[in-house]
N, C-alpha and C positions, 0 to 999 in steps of 0.2 A: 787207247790213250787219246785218240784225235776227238774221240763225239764225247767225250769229257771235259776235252778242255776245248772245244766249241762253246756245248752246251753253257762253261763255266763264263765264257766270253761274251755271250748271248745276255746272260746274268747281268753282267756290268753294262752291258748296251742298253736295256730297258731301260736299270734303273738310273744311268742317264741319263735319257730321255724324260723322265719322268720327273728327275729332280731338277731338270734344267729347261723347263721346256719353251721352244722357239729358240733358242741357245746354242752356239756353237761353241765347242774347245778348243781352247788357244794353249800356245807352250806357256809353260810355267815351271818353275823351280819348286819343287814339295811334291807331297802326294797327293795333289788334284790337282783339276783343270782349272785356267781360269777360264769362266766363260762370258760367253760376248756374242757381237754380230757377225756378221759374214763380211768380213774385211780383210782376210790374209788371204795366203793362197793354198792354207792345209783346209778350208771346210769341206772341200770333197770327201775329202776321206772318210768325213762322218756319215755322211748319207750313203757313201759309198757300203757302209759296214750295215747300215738297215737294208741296203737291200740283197746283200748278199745272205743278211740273217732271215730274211724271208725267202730266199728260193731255198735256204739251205731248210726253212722249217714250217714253213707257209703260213707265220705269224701275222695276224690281220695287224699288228698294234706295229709293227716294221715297220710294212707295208705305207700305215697313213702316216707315220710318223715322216717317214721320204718323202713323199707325196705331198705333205704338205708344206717343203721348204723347197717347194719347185718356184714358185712364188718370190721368192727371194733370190734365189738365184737369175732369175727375170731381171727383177729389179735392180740388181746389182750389175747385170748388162745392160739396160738402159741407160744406168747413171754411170757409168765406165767408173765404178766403185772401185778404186785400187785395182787396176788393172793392165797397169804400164809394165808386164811381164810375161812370159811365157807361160806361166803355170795357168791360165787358162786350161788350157786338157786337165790339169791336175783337176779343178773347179767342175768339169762340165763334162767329161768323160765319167766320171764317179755318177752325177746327180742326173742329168736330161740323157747323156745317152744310158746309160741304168736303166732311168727309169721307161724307156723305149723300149731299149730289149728285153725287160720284163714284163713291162702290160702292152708293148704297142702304141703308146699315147704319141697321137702328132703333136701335141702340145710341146712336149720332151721335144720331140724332132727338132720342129721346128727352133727353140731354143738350140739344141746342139748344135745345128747351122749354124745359126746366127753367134754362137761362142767359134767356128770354125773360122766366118767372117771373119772377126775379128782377131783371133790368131795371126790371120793371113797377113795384116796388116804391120805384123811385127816382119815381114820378108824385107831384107836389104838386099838390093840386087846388086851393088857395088861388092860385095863378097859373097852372095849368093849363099846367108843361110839366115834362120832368126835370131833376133837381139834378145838374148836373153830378161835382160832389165833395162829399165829405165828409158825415155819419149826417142824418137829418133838424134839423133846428134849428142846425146850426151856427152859431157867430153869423158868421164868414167867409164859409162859402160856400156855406149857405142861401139859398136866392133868386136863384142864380146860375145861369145858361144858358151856354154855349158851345158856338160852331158846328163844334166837334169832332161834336159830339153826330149832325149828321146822317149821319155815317157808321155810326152805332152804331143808329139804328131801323131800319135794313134787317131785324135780327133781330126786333122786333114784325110790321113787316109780317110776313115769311116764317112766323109763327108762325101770322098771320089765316089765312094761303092751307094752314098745315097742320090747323089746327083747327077753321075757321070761326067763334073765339069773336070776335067783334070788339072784344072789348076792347083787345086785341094793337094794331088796325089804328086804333081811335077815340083811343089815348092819341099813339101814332105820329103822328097828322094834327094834334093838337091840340097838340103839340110844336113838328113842323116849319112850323104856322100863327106860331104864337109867336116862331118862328126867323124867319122872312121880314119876319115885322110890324116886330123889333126889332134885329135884326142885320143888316139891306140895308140900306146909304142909297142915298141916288136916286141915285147917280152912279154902282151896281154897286160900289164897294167896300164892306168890310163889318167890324162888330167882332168883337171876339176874343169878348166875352163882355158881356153883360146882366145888369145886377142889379133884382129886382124886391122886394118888400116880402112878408116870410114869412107874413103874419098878412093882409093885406089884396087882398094879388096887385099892386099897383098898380105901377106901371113908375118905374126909379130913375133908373138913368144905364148907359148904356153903358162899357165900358172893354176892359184887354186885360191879359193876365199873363204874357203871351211876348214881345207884341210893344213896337214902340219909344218908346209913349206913347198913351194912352188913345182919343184920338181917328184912330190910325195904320191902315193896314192893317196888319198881318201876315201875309206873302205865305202860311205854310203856312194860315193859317185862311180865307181867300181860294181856296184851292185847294180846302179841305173843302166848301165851299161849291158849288164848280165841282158833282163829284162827287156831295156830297149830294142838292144841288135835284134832279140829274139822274134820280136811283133815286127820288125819290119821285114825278118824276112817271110814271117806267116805273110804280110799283107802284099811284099813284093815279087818272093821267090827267087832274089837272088843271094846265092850260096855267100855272098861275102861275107854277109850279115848274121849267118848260119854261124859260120869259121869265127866273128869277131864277139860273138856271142860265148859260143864254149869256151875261146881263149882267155877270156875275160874271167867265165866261171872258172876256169881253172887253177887261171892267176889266183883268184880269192882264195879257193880250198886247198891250197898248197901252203898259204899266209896265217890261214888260221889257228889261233892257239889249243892247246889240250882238250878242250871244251867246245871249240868248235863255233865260239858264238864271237863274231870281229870287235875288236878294238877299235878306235874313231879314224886312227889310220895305220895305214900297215907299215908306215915308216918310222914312226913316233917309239920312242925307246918305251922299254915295257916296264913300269917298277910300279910299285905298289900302290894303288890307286887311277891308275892310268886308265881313264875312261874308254867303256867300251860304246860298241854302239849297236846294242839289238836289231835295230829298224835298218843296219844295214844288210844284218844276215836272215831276216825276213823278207826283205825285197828280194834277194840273191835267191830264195828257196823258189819264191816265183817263177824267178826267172829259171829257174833250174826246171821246174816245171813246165815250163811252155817249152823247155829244150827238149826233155826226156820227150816231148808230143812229137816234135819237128821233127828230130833224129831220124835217119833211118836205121832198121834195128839191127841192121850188122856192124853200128858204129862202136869203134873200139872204146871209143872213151862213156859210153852208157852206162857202167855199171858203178866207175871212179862217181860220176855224176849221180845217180841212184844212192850211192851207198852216203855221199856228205849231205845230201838232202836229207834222208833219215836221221842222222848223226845231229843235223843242225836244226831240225823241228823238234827233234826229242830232246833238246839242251834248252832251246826257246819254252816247251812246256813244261818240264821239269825244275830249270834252274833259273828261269827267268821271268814267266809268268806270274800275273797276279790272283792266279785262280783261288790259292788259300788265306788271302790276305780281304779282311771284312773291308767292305766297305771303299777298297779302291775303285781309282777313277777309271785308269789305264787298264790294258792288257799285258802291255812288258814294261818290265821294272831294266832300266840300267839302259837306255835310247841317248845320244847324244845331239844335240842341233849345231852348237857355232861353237866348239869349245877352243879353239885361237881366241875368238870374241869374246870367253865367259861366258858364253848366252845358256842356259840350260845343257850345260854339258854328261847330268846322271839324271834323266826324270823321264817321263811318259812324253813315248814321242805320236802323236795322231796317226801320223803313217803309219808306223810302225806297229802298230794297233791293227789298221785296214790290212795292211799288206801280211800278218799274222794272222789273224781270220781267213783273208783270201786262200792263201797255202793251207790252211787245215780242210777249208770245204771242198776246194778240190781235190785233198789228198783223199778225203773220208766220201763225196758224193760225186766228183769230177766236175765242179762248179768251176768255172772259171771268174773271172774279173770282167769289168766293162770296158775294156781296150780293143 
């Protein structure tokens, strides 16, 4: 089932590239992308998806395809093109560090640094973690955290182990401390986002800005979570992050419905039409994956974890995949973005796309991702 509907994924990746070329995909309502420049902060994900479709098949036409919007992503550091947010890692962990760990290129490197740099500069030491959004002092969203964000210090780490300065590694830890302390509640589910005080550091309220009311989960930031905790504690080794990791998955696969594939939140009353959110339970199989590696293997809960991860990739390729639909854009059908906002609450979500790929080639070749 996995090198089928790889292979069926690979399909649609070409023939985007091909029909859009220089082009990246933006969210949209319908069934295609729209596409455009590299001004949000989902185009990793697309490069991210060539270069995993070339280790997974050694396709030259991937390969240049990445390779050649290295360039852009250059350029778009230089000119701080939309980039007054965190998802830098999102940006540049997918495209220069990718494209490093695949062929080597200092070129990459050196860009990845210098996308780390700039990370680093979102650090508030007045509450000692990164600004999510928006220039220093905002008066919105100054002081604000969210557990997006653990997916985005994988690029500090990786920057400590390339340079040994530890500033990369000491802001990184002093983040994801701040994330656990303030976004876990004891029951493993967890907020969208944390507001602290700009001037004194002091702790405000928690809340959420996707999901379906302040004190909710929100299945995609519950899955960042998954994922998150998990690379930090590959990259640090301390078990917290191990513990806040599982908790998290487990919180999820306890939530989820008949099917096994999450709703947009696990709070949100369930009736008829109530948007789900694929790309949440694709990022979670990830994250389920870097667990099943870290565990050790007399861990009791290994097998509850092993068996929802099958459960939720074979619903992802059976019940929600675009494999037998001609002519589609996306990967999975039924992804959510801002559905409080209305913003693309049932369409092809880009992540969710990457992060479905990622979980198939490792399940089918042991590939992992560029984090």
């Amino acid at each position: 089932m996995w090198q089928e509907a790889i292979e069926a994924a690979l399909d649609t990746l070409r023939g985007n590239i091909r029909n859009h070329p220089g082009l990246f995909p933006h969210i949209t309502e319908g069934q295609k992308y729209e596409w455009g420049g590299n001004d949000d902060w989902i185009e990793g994900f697309y490069t991210g998806m060539m270069w995993l479709g070339y280790e997974y098949g050694g396709d030259p036409f991937l390969k240049a395809a990445a390779e050649e919007q290295l360039a852009n992503y250059r350029h778009r550091l230089d000119h701080h093109i939309v980039l007054d947010h965190h998802d830098i890692g999102f940006l540049y962990s997918l495209s220069a560090v990718a494209q490093w760990r695949v062929t080597g290129s200092e070129e990459a490197r050196q860009l990845a640094l210098a996308a780390a740099d700039k990370l680093l500069l979102r650090y508030r030491p007045n509450y000692g973690a990164l600004q999510a959004w928006g220039k220093e002092g905002d008066p919105e969203n100054g002081g604000r955290i969210i557990i997006d964000c653990l997916m985005n210090v994988p690029l500090l780490y990786w920057a400590h182990e390339q340079t040994g300065d530890r500033t990369y590694y000491d802001i990184a830890l002093k983040h994801v401390r701040k994330s656990l302390r303030f976004l876990v509640r004891g029951d493993g589910s967890s907020y969208h986002t944390f507001y602290f005080d700009q001037e004194t550091g002091g702790a405000i309220r928690g809340g959420t800005h996707q999901g379906y009311q302040d004190g909710s989960t929100w299945t995609r930031g519950q899955s960042w979570g998954v994922y998150g905790f998990a690379l930090s504690y590959r990259y640090t080794g301390d078990a917290a992050y191990l513990d806040a990791s599982k908790r998290l998955a487990k919180y999820f696969i306890a939530h989820l419905p008949e099917d096994h594939v999450a709703y947009w939140d696990f709070d949100v009353a369930v009736e008829a039409g109530t948007p789900r959110d694929s790309s949440a339970s694709a990022i979670t199989a990830c994250g389920i994956l870097e667990l099943l590696e870290l565990l050790p293997a007399e861990d009791p809960d290994r097998a509850e974890l092993a068996d929802a991860l099958q459960a939720m990739m074979a619903s992802l390729v059976e019940n929600y995949s675009t494999r037998s639909i001609p002519g589609a854009e996306g990967l999975l059908r039924h992804g959510s973005y801002h559905v409080r906002g209305d913003r693309a609450p049932d369409d092809y979500m880009i992540w969710g796309d990457y992060y479905y790929l990622e979980a198939l080639v490792r399940m089918e070749r042991g590939i992992k991702g560029y984090w």
